[in-house]
C-alpha positions as CSV (number, residue, x, y, z in Angstrom):
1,X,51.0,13.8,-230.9
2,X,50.3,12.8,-227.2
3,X,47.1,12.5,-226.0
4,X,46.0,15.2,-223.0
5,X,44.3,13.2,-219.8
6,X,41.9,15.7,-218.6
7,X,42.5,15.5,-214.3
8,X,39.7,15.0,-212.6
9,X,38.6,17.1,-209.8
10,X,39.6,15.4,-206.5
11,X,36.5,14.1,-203.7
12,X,37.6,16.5,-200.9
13,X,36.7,15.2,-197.4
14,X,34.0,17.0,-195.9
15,X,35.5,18.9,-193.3
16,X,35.1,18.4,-189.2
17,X,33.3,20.9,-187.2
18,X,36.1,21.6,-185.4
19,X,39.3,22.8,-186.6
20,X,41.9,20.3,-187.8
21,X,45.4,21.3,-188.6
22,X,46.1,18.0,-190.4
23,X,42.2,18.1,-192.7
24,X,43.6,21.9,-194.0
25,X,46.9,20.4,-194.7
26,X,45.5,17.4,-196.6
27,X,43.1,19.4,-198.4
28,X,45.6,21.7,-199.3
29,X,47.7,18.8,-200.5
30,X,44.9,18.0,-202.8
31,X,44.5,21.3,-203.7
32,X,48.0,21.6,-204.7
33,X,48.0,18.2,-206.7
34,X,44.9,19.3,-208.9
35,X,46.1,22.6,-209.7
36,X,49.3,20.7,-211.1
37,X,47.8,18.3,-213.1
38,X,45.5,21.1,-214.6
39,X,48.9,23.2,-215.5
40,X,50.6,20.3,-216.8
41,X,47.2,19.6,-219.1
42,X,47.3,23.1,-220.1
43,X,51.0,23.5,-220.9
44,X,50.5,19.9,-222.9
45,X,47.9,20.7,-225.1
46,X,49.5,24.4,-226.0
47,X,52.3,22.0,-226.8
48,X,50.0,20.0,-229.4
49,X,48.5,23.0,-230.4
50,X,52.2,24.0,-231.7
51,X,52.8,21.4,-232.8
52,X,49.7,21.3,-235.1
53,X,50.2,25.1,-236.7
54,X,53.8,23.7,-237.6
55,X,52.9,20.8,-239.1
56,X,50.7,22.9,-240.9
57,X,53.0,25.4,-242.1
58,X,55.3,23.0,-243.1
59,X,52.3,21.4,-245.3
60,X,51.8,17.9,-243.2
């Protein structure tokens, strides 16, 4: 079985007082990134957990 990396939330820059086209974009980027990596852990370990009941079944 593969072993899930639990993602670690990203240091988001603190943002300007003014408004910044490119900061939103970037922190939406990172955002974006995080949510993956948080799905992919997610779909990953419902994958083990599968994997475990049919081993199980199957009397491994």
């Amino acid at each position: 079985m593969a072993h899930v990396v639990q993602p670690k939330a990203p240091n988001l820059a603190l943002p300007k007082i003014e408004y910044s086209e490119d900061q939103q974009n970037q922190l939406q980027n990172q955002l974006r990134l995080y949510f993956a990596q948080l799905d992919k852990a997610h779909l990953d370990e419902i994958k083990n957990l599968h994997t475990n009941n049919v081993m199980h079944w199957m009397g491994i």
